[in-house]
matplotlib code that plots the C-alpha trace (Angstrom):
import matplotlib.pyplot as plt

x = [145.4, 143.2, 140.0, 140.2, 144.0, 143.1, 140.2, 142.8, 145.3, 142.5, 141.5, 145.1, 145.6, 141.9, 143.2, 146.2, 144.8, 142.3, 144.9, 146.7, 143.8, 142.3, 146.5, 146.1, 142.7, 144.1, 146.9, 144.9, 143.2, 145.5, 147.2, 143.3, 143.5, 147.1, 146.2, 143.0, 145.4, 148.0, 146.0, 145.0, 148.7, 149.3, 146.7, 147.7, 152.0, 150.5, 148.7, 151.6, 153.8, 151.2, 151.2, 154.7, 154.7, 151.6, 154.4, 155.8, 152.1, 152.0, 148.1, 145.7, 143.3, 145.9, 146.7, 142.9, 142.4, 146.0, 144.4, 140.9, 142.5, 144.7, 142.4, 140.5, 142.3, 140.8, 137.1, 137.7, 134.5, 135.9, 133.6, 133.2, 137.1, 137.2, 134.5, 136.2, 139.3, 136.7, 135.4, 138.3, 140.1, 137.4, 137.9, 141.1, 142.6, 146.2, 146.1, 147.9, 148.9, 145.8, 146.4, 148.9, 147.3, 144.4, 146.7, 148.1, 144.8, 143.2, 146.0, 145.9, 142.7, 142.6, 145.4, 143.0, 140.4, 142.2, 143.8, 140.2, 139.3, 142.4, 141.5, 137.7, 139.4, 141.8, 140.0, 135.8, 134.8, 135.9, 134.2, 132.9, 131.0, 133.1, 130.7, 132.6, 131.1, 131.8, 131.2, 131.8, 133.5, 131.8, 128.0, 126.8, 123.8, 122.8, 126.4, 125.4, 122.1, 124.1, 126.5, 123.4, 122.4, 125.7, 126.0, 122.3, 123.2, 126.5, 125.0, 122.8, 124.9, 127.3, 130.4, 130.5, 133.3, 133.3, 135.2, 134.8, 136.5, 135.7, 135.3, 136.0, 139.6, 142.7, 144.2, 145.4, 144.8, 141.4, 140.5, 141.5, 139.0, 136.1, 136.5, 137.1, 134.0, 132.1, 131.2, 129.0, 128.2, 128.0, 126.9, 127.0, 127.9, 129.2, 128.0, 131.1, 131.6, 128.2, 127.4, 124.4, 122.8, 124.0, 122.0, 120.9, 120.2, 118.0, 118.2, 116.2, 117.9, 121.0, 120.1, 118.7, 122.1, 124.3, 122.7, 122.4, 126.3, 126.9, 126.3, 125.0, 121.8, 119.4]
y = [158.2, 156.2, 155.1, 151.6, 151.3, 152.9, 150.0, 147.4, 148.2, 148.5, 145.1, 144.1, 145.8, 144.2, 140.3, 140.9, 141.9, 139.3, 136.4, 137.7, 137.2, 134.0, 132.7, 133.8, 131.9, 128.9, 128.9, 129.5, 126.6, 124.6, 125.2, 124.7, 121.2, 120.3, 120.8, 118.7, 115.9, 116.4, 115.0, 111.8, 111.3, 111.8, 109.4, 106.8, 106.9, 107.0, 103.8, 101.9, 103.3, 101.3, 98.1, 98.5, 99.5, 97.3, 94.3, 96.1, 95.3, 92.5, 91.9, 92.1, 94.1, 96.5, 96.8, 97.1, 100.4, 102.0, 101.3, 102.9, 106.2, 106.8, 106.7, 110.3, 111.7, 108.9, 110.8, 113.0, 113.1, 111.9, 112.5, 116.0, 116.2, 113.9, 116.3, 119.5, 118.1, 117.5, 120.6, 122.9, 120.7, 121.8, 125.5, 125.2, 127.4, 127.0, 123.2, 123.5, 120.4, 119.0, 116.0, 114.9, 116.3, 114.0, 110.6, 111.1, 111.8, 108.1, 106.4, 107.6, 107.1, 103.8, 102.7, 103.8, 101.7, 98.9, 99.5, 99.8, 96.5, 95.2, 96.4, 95.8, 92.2, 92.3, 94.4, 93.2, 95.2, 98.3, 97.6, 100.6, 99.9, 101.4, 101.9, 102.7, 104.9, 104.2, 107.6, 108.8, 112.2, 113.3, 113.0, 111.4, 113.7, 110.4, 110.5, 114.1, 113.1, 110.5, 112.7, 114.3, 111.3, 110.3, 113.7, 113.4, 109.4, 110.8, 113.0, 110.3, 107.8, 106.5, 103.6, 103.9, 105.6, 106.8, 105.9, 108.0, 106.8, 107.3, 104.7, 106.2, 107.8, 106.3, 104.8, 100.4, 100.5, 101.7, 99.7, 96.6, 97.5, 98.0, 94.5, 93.1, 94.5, 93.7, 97.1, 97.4, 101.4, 104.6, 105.3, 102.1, 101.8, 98.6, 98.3, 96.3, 94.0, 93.5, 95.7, 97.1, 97.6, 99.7, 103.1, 105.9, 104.7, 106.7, 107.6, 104.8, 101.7, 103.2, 103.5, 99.9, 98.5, 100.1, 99.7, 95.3, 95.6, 96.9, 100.9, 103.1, 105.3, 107.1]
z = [189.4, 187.1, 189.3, 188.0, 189.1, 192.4, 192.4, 191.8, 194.6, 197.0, 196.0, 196.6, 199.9, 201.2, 199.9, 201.4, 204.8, 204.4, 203.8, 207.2, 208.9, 207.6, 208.4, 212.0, 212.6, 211.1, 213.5, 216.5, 214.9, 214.5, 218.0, 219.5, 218.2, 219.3, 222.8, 223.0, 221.1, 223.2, 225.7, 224.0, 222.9, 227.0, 227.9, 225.0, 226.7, 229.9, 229.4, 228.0, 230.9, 233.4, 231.8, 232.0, 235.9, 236.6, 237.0, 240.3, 241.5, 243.8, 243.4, 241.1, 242.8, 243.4, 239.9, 238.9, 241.5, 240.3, 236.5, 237.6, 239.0, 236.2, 233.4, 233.3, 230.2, 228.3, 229.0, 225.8, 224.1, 221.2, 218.4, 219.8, 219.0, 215.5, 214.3, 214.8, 213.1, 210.0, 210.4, 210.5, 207.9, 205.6, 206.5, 206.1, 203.5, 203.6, 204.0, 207.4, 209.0, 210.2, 208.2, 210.2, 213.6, 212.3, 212.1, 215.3, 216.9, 215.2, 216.5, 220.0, 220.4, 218.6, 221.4, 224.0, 222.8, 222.7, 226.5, 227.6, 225.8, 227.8, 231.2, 230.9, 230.8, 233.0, 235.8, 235.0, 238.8, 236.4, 233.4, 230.8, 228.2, 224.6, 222.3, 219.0, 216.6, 212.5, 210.3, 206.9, 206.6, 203.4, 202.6, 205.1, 206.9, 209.0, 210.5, 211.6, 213.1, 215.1, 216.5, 217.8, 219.5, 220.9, 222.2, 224.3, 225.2, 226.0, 228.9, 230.1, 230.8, 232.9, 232.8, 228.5, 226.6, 222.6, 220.0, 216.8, 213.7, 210.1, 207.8, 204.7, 206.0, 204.2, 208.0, 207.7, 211.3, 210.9, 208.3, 210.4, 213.0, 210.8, 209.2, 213.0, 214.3, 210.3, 209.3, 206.5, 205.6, 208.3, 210.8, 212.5, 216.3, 217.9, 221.7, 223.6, 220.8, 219.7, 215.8, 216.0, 212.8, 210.5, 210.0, 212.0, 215.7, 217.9, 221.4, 223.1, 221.2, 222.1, 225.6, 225.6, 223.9, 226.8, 229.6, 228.5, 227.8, 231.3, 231.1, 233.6, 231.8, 233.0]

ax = plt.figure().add_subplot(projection="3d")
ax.plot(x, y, z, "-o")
ax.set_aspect("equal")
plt.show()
């Protein structure tokens, strides 16, 4: 056989192999990220089943404790999760169905954050601090460096929940919350309902800005 044709099946037979491959990995992938969603969709129904049940409730401080032990789902580190839907999207070389993983993820976790904005409210002897985090998907290394100080505030503190949501993502409901809360470029973080200037924040303003909201760091 002519050594070039033999060259050209090879090549064939190793994209071919190679396309199997990089298939499997995206559906492990893809599976990966349903499960961690699953369980912000479950928190998300959960919490709408409770306001529905909290009416069988005769007092309010009862209410407030059956709200405070039902909420641990809700403790996703949720940038953690919004970036690795970013990341794998961009690996992604079938185009799997992240986009619509992605949508139902931002709209779970947007009905979270407005259920804790509720309770906090409603129940004040429960309060956590949300501390919503505003981020560009593409070019945007400052958003990066802030993920790296969300993740170390993160670990320091207590009585605070994150909200990651991109700003430049093609989402109505997200863009309504960004003009609520007067978001002017990425990263910004807003503390409770106080902005905080927009632009890379470091460790010890962030600190600062929790624990005078309410938060628990260390």
């Amino acid at each position: 056989m002519n050594p070039f044709a033999k060259a050209a099946i090879l090549t064939v037979v190793v994209v071919f192999f190679a396309a199997i491959l990089v298939a499997q990995v995206d559906a492990w992938r893809t599976q990966e990220l349903r499960s961690s969603i699953d369980q912000v969709v479950l928190q998300s129904e959960s919490n709408r089943l409770m306001q529905r049940m909290a009416d069988l409730i005769p007092t309010q401080a009862q209410k407030c404790a059956f709200f405070n032990s039902s909420g641990e789902l809700s403790k996703v580190r949720a940038y953690e999760l919004a970036t690795r839907i970013q990341d794998y999207q961009r690996a992604n070389f079938f185009g799997s169905d992240y986009a619509e993983l992605k949508q139902t993820y931002f709209i779970s976790l947007s009905d979270l954050y407005l259920f804790t904005m509720e309770q906090n409210k409603e129940c004040p002897q429960n309060r956590e601090t949300p501390l919503l985090y505003f981020y560009r998907e593409q070019n945007c290394p400052q958003c990066r460096a802030q993920d790296a100080v969300l993740e170390r505030v993160a670990a320091r503190c207590g009585r605070m929940r994150i909200f990651a949501f991109p700003t430049d993502a093609n989402y109505p409901f997200l863009s309504a919350l960004a003009g609520k809360m007067s978001i002017k470029d990425a990263p910004q973080l807003v503390v409770g309902e106080t902005p905080m200037p927009a632009g890379l924040q470091d460790d010890g303003a962030l600190v600062r800005a929790l624990n005078a909201d309410g938060a628990s760091c260390q």
